[in-house]
RODREN-190751 format. One record per residue (C-alpha): residue number from 1; residue in three letters; y, x, z. Coordinates in Angstrom, 1 decimal, decimal comma. Each point is the difference from the previous one (the first is absolute). Layout:
<rs>
[r NUM; "ALA"; [Y; X; Z]];
...
</rs>
This chain:
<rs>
[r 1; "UNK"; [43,9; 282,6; 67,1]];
[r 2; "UNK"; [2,6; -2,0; -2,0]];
[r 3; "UNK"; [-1,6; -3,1; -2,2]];
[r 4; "UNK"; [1,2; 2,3; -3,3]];
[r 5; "UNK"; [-2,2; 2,7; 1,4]];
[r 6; "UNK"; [-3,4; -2,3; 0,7]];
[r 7; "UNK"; [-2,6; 1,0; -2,7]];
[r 8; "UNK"; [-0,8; -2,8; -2,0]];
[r 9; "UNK"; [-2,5; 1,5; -1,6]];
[r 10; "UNK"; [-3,9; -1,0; 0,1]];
[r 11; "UNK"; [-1,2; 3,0; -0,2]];
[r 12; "UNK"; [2,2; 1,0; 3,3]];
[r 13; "UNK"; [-3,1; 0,6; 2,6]];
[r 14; "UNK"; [1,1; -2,2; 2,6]];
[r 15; "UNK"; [1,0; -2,8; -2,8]];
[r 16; "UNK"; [-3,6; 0,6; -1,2]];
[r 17; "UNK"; [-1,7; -0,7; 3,1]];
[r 18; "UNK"; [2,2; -2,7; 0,6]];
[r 19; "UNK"; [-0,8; -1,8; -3,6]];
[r 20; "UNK"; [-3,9; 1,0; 0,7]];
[r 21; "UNK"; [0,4; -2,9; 2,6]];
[r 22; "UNK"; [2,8; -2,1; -0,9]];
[r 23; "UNK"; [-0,9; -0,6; -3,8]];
[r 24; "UNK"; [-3,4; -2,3; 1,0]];
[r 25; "UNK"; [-1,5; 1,0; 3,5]];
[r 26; "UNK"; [1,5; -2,8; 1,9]];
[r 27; "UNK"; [-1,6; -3,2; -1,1]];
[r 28; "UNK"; [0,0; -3,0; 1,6]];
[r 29; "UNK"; [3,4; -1,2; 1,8]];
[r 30; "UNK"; [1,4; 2,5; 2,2]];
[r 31; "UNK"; [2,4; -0,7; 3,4]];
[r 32; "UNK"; [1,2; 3,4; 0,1]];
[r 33; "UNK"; [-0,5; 1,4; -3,9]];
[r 34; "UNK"; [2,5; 3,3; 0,4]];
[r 35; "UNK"; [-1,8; 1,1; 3,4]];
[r 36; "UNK"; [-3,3; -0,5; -1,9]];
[r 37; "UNK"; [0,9; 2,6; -2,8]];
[r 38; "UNK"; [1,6; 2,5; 2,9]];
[r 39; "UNK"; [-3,1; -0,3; 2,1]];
[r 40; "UNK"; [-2,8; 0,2; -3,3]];
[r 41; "UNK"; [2,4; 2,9; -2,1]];
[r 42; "UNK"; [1,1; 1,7; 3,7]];
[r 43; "UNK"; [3,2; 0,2; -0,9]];
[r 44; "UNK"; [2,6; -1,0; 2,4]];
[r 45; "UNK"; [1,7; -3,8; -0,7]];
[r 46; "UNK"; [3,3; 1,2; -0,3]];
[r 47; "UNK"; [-1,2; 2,0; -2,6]];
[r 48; "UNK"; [-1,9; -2,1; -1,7]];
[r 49; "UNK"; [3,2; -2,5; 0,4]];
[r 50; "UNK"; [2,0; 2,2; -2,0]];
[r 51; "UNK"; [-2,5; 1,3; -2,7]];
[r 52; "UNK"; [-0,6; -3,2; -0,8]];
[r 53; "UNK"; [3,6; -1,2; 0,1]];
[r 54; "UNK"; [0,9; 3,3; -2,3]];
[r 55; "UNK"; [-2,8; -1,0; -2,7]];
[r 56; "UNK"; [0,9; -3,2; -0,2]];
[r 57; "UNK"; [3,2; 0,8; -0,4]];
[r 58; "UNK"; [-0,1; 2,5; -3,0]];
[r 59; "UNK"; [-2,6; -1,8; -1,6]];
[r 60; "UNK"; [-3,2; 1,6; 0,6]];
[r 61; "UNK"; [-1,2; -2,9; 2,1]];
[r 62; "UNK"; [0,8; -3,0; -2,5]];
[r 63; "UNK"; [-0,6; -2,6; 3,0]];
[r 64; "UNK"; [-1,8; -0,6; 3,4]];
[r 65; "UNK"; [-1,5; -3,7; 1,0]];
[r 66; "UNK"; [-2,5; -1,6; 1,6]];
[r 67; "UNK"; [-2,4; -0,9; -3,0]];
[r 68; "UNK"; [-1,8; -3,3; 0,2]];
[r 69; "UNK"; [-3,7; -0,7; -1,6]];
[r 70; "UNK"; [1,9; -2,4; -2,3]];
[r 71; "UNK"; [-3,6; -0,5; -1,9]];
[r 72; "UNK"; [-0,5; -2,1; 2,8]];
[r 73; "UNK"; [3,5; -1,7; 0,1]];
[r 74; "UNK"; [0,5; -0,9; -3,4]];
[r 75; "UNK"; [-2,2; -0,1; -3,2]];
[r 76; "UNK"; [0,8; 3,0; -1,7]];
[r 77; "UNK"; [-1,6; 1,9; -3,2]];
[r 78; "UNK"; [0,0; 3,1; -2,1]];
[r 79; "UNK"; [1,9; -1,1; -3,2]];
[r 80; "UNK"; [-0,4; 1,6; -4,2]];
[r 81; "UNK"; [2,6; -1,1; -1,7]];
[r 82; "UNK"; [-0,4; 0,4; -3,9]];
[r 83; "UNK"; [3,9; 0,9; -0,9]];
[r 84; "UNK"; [1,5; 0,4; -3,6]];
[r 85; "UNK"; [1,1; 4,1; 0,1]];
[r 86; "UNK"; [3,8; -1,0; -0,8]];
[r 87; "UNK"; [0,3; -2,2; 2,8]];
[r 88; "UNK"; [-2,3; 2,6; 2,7]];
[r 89; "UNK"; [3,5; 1,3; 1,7]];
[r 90; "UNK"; [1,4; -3,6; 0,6]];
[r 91; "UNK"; [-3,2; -1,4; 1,1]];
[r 92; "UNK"; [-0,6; 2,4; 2,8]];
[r 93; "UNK"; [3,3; -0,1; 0,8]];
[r 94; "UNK"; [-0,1; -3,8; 1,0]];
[r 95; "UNK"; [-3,0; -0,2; 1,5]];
[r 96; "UNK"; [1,8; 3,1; 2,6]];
[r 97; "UNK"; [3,4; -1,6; 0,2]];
[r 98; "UNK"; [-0,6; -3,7; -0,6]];
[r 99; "UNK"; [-3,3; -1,0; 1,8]];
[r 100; "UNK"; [-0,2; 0,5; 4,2]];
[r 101; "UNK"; [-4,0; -0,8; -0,7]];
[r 102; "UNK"; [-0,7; 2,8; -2,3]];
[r 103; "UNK"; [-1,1; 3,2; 2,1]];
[r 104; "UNK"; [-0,8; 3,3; -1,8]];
[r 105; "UNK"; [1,3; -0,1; -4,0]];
[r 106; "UNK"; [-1,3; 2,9; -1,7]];
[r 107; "UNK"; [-0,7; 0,7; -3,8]];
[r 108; "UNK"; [-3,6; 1,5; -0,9]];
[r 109; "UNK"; [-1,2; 1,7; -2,7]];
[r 110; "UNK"; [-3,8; 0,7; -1,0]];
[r 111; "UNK"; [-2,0; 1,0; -3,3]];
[r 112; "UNK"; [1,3; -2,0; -2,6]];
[r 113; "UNK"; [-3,7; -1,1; -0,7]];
[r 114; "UNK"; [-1,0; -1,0; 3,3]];
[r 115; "UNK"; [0,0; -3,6; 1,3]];
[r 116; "UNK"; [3,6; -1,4; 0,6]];
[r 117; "UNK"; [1,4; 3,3; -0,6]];
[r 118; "UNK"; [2,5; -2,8; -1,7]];
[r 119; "UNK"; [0,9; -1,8; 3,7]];
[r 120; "UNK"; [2,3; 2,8; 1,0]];
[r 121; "UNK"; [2,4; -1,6; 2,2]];
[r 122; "UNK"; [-2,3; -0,5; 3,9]];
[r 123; "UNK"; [1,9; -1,6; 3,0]];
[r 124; "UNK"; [-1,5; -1,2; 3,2]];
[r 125; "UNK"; [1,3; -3,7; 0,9]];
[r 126; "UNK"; [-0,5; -2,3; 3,2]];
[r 127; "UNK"; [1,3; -3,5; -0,3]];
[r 128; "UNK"; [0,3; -2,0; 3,4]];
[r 129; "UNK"; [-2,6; -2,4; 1,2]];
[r 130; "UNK"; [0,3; -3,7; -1,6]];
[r 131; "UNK"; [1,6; 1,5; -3,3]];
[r 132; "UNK"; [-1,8; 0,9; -3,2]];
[r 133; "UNK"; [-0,8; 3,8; -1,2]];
[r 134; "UNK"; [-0,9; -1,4; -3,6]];
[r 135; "UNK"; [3,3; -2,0; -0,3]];
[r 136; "UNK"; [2,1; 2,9; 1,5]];
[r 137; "UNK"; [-1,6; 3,1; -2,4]];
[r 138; "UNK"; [0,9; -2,9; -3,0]];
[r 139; "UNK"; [3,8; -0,4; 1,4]];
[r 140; "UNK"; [-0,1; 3,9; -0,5]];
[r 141; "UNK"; [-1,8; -0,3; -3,1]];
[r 142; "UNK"; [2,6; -1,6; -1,7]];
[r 143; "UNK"; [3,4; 1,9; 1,6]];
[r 144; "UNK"; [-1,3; 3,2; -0,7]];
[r 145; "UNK"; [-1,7; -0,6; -3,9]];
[r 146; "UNK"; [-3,3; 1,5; 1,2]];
[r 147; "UNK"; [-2,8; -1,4; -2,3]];
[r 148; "UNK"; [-3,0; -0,5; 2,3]];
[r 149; "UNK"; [-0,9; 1,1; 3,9]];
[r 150; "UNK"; [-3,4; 0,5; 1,7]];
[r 151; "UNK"; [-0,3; -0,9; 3,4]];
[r 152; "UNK"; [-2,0; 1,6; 2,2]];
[r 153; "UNK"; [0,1; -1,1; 3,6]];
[r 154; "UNK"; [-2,2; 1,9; 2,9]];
[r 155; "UNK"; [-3,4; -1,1; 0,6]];
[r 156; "UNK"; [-0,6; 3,1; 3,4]];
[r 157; "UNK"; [2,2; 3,0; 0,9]];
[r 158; "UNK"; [-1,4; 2,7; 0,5]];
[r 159; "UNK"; [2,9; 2,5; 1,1]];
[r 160; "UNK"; [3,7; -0,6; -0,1]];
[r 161; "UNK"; [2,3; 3,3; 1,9]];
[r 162; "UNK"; [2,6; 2,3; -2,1]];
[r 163; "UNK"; [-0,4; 3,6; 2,4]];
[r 164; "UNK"; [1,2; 2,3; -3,3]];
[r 165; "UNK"; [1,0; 2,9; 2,4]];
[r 166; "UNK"; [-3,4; -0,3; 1,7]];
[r 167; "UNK"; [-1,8; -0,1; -3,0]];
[r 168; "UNK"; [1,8; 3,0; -1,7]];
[r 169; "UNK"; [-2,9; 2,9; -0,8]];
[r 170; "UNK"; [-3,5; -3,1; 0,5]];
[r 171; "UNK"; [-2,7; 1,9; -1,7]];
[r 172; "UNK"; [-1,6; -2,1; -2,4]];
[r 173; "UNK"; [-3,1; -2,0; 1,4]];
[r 174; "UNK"; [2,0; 0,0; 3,6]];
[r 175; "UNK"; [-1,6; -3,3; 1,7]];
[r 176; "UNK"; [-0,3; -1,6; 3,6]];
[r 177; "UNK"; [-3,8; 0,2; 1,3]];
[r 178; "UNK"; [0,0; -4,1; -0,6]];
[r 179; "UNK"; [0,2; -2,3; -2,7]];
[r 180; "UNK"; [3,6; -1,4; 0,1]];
[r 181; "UNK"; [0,5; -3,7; 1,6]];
[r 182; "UNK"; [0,1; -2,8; -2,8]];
[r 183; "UNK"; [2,7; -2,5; 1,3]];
[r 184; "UNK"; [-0,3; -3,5; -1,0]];
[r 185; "UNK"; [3,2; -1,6; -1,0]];
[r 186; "UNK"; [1,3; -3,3; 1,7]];
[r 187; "UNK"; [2,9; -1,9; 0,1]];
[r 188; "UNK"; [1,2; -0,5; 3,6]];
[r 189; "UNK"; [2,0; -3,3; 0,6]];
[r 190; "UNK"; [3,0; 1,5; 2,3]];
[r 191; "UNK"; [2,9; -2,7; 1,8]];
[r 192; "UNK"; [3,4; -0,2; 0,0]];
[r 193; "UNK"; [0,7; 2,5; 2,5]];
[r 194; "UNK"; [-2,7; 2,5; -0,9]];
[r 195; "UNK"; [1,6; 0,2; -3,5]];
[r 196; "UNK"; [3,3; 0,4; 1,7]];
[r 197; "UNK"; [-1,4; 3,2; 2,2]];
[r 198; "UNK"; [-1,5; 0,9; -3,0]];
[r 199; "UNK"; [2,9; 0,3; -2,1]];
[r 200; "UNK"; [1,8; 1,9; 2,5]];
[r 201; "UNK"; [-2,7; 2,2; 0,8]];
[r 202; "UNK"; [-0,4; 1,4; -3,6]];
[r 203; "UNK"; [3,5; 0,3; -0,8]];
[r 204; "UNK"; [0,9; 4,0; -1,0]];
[r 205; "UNK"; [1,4; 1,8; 2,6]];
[r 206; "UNK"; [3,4; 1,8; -0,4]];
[r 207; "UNK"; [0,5; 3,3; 1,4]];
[r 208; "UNK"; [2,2; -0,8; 3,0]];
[r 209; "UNK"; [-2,5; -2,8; 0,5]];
[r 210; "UNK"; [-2,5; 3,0; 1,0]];
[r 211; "UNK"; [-0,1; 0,1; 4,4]];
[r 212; "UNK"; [-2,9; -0,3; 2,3]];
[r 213; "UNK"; [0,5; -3,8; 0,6]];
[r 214; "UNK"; [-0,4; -1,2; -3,8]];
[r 215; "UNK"; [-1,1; -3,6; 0,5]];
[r 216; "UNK"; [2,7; -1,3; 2,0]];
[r 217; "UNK"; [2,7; -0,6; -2,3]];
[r 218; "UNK"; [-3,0; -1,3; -2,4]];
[r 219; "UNK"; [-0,9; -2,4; 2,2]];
[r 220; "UNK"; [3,8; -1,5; 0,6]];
[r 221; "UNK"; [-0,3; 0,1; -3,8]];
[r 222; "UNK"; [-2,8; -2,1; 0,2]];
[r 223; "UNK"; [1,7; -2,4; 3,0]];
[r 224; "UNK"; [-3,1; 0,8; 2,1]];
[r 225; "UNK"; [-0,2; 2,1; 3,3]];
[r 226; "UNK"; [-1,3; 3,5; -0,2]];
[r 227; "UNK"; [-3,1; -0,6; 1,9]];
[r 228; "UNK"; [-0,8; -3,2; -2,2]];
[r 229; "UNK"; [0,8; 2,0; -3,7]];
[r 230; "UNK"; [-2,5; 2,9; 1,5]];
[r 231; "UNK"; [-2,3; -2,8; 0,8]];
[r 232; "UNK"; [0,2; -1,8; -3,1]];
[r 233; "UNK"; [0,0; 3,2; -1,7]];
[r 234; "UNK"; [-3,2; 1,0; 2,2]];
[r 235; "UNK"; [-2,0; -3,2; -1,1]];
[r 236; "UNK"; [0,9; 0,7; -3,2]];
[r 237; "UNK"; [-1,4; 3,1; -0,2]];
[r 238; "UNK"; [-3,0; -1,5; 1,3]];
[r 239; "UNK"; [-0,2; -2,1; -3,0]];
[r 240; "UNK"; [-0,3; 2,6; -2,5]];
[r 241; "UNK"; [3,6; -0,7; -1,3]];
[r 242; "UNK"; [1,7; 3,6; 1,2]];
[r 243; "UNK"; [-0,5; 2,5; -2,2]];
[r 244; "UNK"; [1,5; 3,4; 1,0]];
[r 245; "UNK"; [3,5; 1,5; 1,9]];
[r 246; "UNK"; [0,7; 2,7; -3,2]];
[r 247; "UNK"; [2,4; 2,4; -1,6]];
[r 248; "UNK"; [0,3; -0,8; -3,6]];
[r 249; "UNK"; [0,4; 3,5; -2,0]];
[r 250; "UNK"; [1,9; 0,2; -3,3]];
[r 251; "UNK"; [-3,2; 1,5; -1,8]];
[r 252; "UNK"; [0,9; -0,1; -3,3]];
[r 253; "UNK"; [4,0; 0,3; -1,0]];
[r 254; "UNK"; [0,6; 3,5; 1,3]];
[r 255; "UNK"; [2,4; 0,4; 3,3]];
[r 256; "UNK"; [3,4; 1,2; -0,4]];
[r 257; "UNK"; [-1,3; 3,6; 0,7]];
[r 258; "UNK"; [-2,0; -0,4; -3,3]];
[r 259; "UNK"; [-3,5; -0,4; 2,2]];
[r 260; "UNK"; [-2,4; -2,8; -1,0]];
[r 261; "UNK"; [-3,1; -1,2; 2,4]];
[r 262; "UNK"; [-2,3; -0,6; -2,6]];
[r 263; "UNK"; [0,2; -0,1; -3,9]];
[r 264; "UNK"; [-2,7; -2,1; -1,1]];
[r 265; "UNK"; [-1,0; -3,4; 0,7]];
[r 266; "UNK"; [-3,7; -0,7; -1,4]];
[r 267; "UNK"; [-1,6; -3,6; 0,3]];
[r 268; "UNK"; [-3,7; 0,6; -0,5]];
[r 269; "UNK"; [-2,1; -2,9; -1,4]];
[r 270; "UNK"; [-3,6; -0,3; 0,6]];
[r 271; "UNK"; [-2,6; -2,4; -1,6]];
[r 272; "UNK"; [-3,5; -0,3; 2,1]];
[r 273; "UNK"; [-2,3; -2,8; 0,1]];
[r 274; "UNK"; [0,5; -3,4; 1,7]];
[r 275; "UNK"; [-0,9; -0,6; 2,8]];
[r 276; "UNK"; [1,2; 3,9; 1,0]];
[r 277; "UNK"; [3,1; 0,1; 1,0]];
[r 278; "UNK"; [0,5; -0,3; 2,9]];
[r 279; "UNK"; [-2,2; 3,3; 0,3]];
[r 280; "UNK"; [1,7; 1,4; -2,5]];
[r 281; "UNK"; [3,0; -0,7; 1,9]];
[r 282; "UNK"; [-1,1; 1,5; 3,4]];
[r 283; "UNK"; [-0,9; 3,0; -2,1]];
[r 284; "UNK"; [3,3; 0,7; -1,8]];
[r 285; "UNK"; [2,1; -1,1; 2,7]];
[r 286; "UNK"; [-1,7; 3,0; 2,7]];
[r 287; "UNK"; [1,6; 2,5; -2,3]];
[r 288; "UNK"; [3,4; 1,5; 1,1]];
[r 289; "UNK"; [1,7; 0,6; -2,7]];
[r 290; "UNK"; [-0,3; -3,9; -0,5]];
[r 291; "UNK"; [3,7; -2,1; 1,0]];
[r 292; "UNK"; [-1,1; -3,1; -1,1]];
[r 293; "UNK"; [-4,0; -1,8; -1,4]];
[r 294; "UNK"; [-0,8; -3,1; -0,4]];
[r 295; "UNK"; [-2,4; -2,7; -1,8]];
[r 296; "UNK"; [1,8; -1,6; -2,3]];
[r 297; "UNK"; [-0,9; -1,3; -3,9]];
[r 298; "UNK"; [1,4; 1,8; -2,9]];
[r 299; "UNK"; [-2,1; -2,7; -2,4]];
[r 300; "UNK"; [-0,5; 0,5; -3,5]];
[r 301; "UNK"; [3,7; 1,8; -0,5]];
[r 302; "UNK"; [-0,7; 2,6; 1,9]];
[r 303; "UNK"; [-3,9; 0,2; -0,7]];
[r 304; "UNK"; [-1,1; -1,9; 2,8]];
[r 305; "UNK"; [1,2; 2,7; 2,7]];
[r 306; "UNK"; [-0,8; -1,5; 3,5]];
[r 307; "UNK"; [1,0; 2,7; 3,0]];
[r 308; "UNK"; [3,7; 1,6; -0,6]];
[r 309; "UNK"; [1,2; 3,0; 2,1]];
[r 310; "UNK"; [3,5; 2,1; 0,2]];
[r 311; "UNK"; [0,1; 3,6; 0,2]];
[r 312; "UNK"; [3,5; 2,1; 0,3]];
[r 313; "UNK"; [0,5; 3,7; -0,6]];
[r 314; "UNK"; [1,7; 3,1; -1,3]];
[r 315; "UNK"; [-2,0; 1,2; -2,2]];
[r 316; "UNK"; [-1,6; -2,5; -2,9]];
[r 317; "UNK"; [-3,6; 2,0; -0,4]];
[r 318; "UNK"; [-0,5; 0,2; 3,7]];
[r 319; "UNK"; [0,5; -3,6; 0,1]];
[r 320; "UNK"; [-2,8; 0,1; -2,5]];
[r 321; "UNK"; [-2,2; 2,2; 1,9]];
[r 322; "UNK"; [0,1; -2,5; 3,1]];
[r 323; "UNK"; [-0,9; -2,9; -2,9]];
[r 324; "UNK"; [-2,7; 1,8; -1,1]];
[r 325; "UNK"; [-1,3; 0,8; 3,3]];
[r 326; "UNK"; [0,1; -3,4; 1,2]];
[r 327; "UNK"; [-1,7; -1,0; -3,4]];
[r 328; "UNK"; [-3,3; 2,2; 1,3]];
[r 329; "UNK"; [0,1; -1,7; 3,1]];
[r 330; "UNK"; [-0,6; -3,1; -1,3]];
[r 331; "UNK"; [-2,4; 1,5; -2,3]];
[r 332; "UNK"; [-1,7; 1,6; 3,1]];
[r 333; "UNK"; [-0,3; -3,5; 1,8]];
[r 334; "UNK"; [-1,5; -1,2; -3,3]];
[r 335; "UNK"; [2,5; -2,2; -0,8]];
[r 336; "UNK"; [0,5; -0,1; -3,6]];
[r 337; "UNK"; [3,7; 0,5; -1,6]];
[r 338; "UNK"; [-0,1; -2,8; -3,2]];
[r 339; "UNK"; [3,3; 1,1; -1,0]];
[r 340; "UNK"; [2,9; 2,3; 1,5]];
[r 341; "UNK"; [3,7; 0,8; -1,1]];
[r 342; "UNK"; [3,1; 1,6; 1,3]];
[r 343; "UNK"; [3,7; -1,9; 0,0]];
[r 344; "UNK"; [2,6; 2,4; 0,8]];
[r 345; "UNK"; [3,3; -0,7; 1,2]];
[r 346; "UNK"; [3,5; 0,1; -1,6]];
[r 347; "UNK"; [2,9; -1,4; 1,5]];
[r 348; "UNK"; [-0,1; -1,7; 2,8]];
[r 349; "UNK"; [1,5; -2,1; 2,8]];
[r 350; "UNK"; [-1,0; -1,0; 2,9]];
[r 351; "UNK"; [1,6; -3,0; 2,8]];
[r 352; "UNK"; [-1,4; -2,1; 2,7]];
[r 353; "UNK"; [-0,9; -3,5; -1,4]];
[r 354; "UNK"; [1,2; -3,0; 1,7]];
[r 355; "UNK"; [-2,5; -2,3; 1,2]];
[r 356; "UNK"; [1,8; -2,5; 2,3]];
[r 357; "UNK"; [-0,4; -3,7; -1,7]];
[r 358; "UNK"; [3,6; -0,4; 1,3]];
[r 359; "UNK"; [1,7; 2,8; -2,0]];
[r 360; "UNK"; [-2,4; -1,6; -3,5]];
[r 361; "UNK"; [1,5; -3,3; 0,4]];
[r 362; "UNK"; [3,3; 1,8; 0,1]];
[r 363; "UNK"; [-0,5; 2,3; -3,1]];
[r 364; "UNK"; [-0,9; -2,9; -2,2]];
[r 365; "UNK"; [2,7; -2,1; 1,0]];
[r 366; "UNK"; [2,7; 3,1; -0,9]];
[r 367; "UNK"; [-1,9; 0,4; -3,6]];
[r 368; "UNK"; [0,0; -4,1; -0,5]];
[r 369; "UNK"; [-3,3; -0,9; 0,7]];
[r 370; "UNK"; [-1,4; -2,7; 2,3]];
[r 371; "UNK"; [-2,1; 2,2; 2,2]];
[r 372; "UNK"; [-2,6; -3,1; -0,2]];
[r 373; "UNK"; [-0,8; 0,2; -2,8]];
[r 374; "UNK"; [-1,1; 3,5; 0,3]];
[r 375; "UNK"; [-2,8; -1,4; 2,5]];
[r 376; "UNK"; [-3,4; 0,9; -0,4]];
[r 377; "UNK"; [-2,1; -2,6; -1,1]];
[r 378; "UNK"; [-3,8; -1,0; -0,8]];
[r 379; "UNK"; [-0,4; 1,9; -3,3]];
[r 380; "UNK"; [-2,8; 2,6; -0,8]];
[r 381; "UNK"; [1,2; 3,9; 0,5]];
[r 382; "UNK"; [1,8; 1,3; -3,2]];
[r 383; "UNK"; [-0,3; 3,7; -0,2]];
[r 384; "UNK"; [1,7; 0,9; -3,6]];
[r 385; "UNK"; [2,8; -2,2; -1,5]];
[r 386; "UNK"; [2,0; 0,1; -3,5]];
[r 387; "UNK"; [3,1; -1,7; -0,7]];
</rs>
């Protein structure tokens, strides 16, 4: 079959079962990723070689990495940013092109009467260890005219996966038999050459960078033999710092055949009583339909919300179905719901954030600043600032 006639499409049956594995079942660092996904989809590698070459190709597939638990590399936070309406566009826009450290930029919309149905603007950052995520969301403050920002870093994970395909057609209520794991988050001090295998090891992959052996010309990337970057990457791993080998889906723009993966993006926020969260957690995170939950603080601009969870879909009712369901669960383990409310999605981007303290120095030197005086230093946390 010529690479014109490969379906690119994920609803294709053998791109499906590919995606069912490739999207989020491989977690943890991986010597042979590409056999993996043959062996769990039972699909032959050459196959899956050119399926997923195809898809990434035409777009469907918008990138494939090795993900890190960068939580646990770099400080990092959920970010409101209160932005003037007139200057919405350009603000998003920077924070996509202009900063490596902000992840995900997406606009949100809610009831106009809820709590901080006025921060509309959300964008996940992670600034490198040593450097400051109060003075970096100010330097953002200011070049983008947004008014004030609430930052909300993560206090436990409770699930973190993307697995659209898989979750295509989840009844509402669909949970694993046990409560989901609550991950503490910890900052892991890594060396010079750890952060050089690292670097390598997340880089994007390329479509003719697809074979069998796919650490090899990492690890000459990396100026380390293959058996020592496997090692490295190994002990890593160990460390809690590997997240998952994935395919990254283009789930909301629509592929050039017009199909979209999902339509809706809702951030549900919760408000339960201290000193149950971390239950709450466990309890949120068991359901399928849940990509991401985690602890963090909403505070008073958001009606003190304390455990945060993504859900993606099709359909923007059946999204609420599996929010309403997970809403009696809770009430079933007789934890009670304070407050609850629904952000959904608009437009949205989403990039792999740098967290090497190499590539920070770097960036503030090309936009004029001494990158020391970006340092942390011995102040108290600052969650909301105004100019």
């Amino acid at each position: 079959m010529s690479a014109s006639n490969v379906p690119v499409e994920v609803t294709d049956p053998v791109n499906a079962r590919i995606l069912a594995i490739s999207e989020d079942k491989l977690q943890g660092f991986q010597r042979d990723p590409l056999g993996q996904i043959a062996e769990q989809a039972d699909v032959e590698l050459p196959v899956v070689k050119e399926r997923l070459r195809a898809m990434l190709e035409a777009g469907t597939i918008r990138r494939i990495r090795q993900t890190l638990l960068a939580t646990n590399l770099a400080k990092g936070a959920l970010v409101a940013w209160q932005v003037p309406q007139d200057r919405l566009d350009a603000a998003f826009n920077y924070m996509f092109q202009n900063d490596p450290f902000s992840g995900h930029v997406v606009t949100r919309s809610t009831d106009p009467a809820s709590a901080g149905a006025n921060y509309k603007l959300w964008t996940t950052v992670k600034v490198p260890q040593g450097y400051s995520m109060v003075k970096h969301c100010r330097l953002l403050l200011q070049a983008t005219g947004a008014e004030t920002f609430r930052l909300m870093p993560a206090k436990r994970l409770f699930t973190l996966g993307v697995g659209h395909v898989r979750r295509r057609g989840t009844e509402p209520g669909s949970k694993v038999d046990t409560p989901a794991e609550a991950t503490p988050v910890s900052i892991v001090n890594l060396n010079e050459r750890e952060w050089r295998v690292l670097t390598a090891l997340k880089r994007e992959f390329r479509s003719d960078e697809l074979q069998r052996d796919l650490w090899r010309p990492r690890a000459e990337e990396a100026g380390v033999s293959l058996d020592t970057f496997l090692n490295v990457a190994e002990d890593l791993n160990h460390r809690q710092v590997i997240g998952r080998f994935s395919t990254f889906l283009e789930h909301v723009k629509p592929h050039a055949n017009g199909e979209r993966v999902t339509r809706f993006n809702a951030l549900f926020h919760w408000a339960v009583p201290e000193g149950r969260e971390i239950e709450t957690g466990q309890e949120v995170g068991r359901h399928h339909i849940m990509t991401h939950a985690y602890w963090r603080e909403g505070g008073p601009e958001f009606h003190n919300v304390n455990i945060m969870g993504v859900a993606h879909g099709t359909d923007k009712e059946w999204l609420l179905a599996h929010k309403s369901a997970i809403d009696e669960h809770l009430k079933s383990k007789g934890i009670p719901i304070y407050y609850t409310n629904v952000f959904w999605g608009g437009r949205s981007e989403i990039k792999p954030s740098e967290i090497s303290p190499f590539i920070y120095a770097d960036w503030c030197r090309e936009m004029g600043i001494d990158p020391e005086t970006m340092r942390e230093e011995e102040e108290t946390e600052e969650l909301v600032t105004s100019p």
